[in-house]
N, C-alpha and C positions, 0 to 999 in steps of 0.2 A: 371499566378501565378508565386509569385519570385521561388517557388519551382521547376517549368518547366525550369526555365532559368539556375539554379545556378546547378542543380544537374541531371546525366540520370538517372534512375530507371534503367536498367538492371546492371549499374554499381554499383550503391549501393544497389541492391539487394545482388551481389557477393561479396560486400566488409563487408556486415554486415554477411554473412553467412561462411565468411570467417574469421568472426571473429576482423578485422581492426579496433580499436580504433578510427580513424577520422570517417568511414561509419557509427558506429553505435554512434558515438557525433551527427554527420550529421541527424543522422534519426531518433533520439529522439527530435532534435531540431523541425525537421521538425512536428513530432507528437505534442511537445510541442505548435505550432503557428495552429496547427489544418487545413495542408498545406492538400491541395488534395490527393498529389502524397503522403503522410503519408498513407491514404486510401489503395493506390494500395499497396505500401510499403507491410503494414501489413498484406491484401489480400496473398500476395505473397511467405512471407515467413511465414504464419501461418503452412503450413505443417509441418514445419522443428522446430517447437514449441513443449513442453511437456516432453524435456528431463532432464532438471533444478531440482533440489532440490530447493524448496520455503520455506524461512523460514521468519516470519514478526515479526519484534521485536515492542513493543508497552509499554507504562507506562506512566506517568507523568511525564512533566519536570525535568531534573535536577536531574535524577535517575542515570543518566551516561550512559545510550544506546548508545550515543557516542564509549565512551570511552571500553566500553564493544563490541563494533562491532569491532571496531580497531583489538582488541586484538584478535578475533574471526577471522581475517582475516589473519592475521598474523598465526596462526595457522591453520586455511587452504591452507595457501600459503606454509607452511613447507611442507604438505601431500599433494603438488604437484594438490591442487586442483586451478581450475580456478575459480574468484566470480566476481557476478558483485551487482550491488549494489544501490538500491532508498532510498535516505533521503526525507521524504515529509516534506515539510516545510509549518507551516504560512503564507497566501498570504500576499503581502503588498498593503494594501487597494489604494495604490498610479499607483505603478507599476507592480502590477501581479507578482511579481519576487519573488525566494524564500528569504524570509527577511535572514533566517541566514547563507546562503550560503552551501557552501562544507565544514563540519566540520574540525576545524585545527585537532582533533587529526587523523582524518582519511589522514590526506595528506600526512603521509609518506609510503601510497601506490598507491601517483597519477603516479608516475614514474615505475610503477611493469607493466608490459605491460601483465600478467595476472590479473588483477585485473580492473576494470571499475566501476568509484562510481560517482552518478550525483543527486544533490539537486532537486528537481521540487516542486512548488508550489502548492498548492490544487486548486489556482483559484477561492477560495472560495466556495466551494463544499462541501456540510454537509457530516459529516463522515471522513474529513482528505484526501482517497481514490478519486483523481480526472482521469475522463476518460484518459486523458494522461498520467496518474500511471500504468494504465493497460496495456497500448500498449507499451509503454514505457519496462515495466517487457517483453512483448513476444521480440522486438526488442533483450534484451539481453540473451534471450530464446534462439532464434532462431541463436544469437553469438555464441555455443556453450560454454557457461559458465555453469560449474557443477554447481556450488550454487548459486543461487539469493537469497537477503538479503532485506528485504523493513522493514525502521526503519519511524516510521507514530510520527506523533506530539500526543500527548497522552493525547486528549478531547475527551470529549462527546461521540459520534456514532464511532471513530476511531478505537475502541478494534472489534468492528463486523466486519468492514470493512475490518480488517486486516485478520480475521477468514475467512473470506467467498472465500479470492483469497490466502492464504498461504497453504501448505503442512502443515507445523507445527506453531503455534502461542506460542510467547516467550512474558510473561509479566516480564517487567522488575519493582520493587520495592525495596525502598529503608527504610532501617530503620531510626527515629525520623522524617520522613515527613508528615508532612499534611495529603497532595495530596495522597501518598501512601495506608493512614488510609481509605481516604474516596473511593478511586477504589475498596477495599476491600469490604467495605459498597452497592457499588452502583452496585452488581451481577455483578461485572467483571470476578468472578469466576470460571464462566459458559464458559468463552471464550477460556482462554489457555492450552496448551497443558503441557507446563515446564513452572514453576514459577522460576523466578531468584531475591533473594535479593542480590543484588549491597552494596559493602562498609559493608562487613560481618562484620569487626573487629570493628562496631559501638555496642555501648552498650547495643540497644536496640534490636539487631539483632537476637534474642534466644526469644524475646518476641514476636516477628514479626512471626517469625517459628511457636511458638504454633497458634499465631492467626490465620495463612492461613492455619494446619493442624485443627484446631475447624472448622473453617467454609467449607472448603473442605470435610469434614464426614459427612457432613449433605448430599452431595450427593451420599448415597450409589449404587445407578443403572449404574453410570458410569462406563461404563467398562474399561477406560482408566484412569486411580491414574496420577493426574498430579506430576510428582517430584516436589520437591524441592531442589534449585540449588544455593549453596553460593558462589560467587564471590567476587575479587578485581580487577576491570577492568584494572586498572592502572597499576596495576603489574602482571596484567594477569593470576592471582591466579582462580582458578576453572574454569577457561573457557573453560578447553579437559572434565572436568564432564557437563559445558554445553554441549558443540556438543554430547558428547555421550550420554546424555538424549535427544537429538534432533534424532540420529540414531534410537537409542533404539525407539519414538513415530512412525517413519517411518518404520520401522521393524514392530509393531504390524498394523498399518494401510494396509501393503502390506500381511500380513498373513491372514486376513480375506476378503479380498479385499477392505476393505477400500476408499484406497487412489483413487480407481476410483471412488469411490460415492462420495467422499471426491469431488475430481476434476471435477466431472460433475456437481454439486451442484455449484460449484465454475462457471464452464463454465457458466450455467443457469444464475446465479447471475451478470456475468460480462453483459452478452448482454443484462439483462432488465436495468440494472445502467447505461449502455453508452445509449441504447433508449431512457431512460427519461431523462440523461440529454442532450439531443439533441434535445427533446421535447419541453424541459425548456427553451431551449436557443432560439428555435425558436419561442413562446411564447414571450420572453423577446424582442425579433426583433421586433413581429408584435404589441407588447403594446409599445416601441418606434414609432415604423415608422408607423403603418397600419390606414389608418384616418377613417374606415371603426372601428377598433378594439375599437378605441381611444371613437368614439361615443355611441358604445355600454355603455363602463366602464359612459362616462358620465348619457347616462340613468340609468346604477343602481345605481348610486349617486345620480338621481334625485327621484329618487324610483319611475321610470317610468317601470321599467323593472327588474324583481326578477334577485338575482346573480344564482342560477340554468340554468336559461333561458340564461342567459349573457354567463355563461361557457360549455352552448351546443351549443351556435352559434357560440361562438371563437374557439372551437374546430372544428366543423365544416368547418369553415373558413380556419383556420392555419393549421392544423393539416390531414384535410380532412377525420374527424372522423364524424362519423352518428348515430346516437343513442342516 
């Protein structure tokens, strides 16, 4: 493996738990290419995992999550905290790569040597949330970064995704948007902890409020009132009342216990989503390559063979599943 040649594993065991900026580029990358030694990697320093403040930002295009993390970090970098940081990006159906790179407004803290922010692609992986997201997040776990920040492409199954591996989930929404209107519409409600409208001094920004305080009544059982959080990302207007509505959900989560059910939920959720899609993948291997697999799928197109029948022998097969 180029991972055996280029890199030791007890070296960058110590470089990433040490915090090193090159060990823990190194060993996202390596998680990224889905290298072996990523496996032991993560094996090794899962112990030293769980001490992060998680927080996922999520919304629709163009809400300014960007621009609103920026300023977020910058005001944790005053309060002397350490963050580290996943943008997930849209794969590029070409080259896997994350299409919109490392956000420019975030890069005037690629040079803060507390600070660590790294785009990753989904890979195409429904939900936004790719296996490499996860391990990726413990890598900078186990860096010794106080806050981990995961800001997710903001489609479809993405807002769950981000709910299920976050301490706190931040929906970000913008007033006269579409997209905005329709997250609202589509029980996204359900998901976040803080609501943040982005670009408050917008007109519409007062109509927006009553709508997410209307439809947030309808959940009276919740024991947790999600805030509502007005910001100007740009000029960094309400960002210390975001974090402090971010404290303030972690403070009641840690008072009832919570955040450990919270977290084990989360643990549950991570290792059946990395199982299956290693299932998926293998799967995907043996319907390319397996001339054994290839035959079957012809029979059920010849309607020689039912697809039930088809997908207990390929399982069987690939999977080494029985039943």
């Amino acid at each position: 493996m180029s991972g055996r040649r280029d890199f030791d594993l007890p070296a960058l065991r110590a470089g990433v738990l040490a915090g090193e900026k090159r060990a823990v580029a190194r060993a996202i990358t390596l998680v990224e290419n889905r290298d072996e030694l990523a496996y032991e990697l993560v094996r090794e320093i899962y112990p030293h995992t769980g001490g992060a403040m998680v927080a996922g930002f999520t919304g629709p295009p163009g809400v300014g999550k960007s621009s609103l993390l920026s300023s977020l970090v910058t005001l944790l970098r005053s309060d002397q905290k350490t963050v580290g940081m996943v943008s997930v990006d849209p794969s590029s159906p070409l080259s896997h790569g994350a299409v919109l790179g490392d956000r420019i407004r975030l890069s005037d803290h690629f040079l803060d040597a507390g600070v660590f922010i790294r785009s990753m692609s989904t890979r195409g992986q429904l939900g936004g949330i790719s296996e490499a997201t996860l391990q990726a997040l413990l890598v900078l776990d186990a860096s010794g970064k106080d806050v981990l920040l995961l800001e997710t492409v903001g489609v479809g199954q993405s807002e769950v995704d981000v709910a299920t591996i976050a301490d706190t989930v931040v929906l970000v929404l913008m007033p006269g948007s579409g997209d905005s209107v329709q997250a609202l519409k589509a029980g996204v409600m359900e998901i976040p902890d803080v609501i943040v409208i982005n670009k408050a001094d917008h007109p519409a920004a007062r109509t927006m409020r009553s709508e997410i305080r209307s439809i947030l009544s309808l959940d009276r059982d919740r024991p947790w009132k999600p805030p509502i959080v007005e910001t100007e990302a740009i000029r960094g207007e309400g960002v210390d009342q975001l974090w402090a509505a971010v404290l303030e959900h972690r403070a009641f989560l840690e008072r009832d216990g919570g955040l450990e059910q919270r977290r084990r939920r989360s643990i549950e959720h991570e290792v059946v989503a990395v199982a299956v899609s290693q299932a998926r993948r293998r799967l995907s291997q043996a319907v390319a390559g397996d001339a054994e697999v290839r035959r079957l799928l012809d029979r059920v197109h010849a309607r020689e063979l039912d697809p039930l029948t088809a997908t207990r022998e390929i399982a069987e097969r690939v999977l080494k599943l029985g039943g």
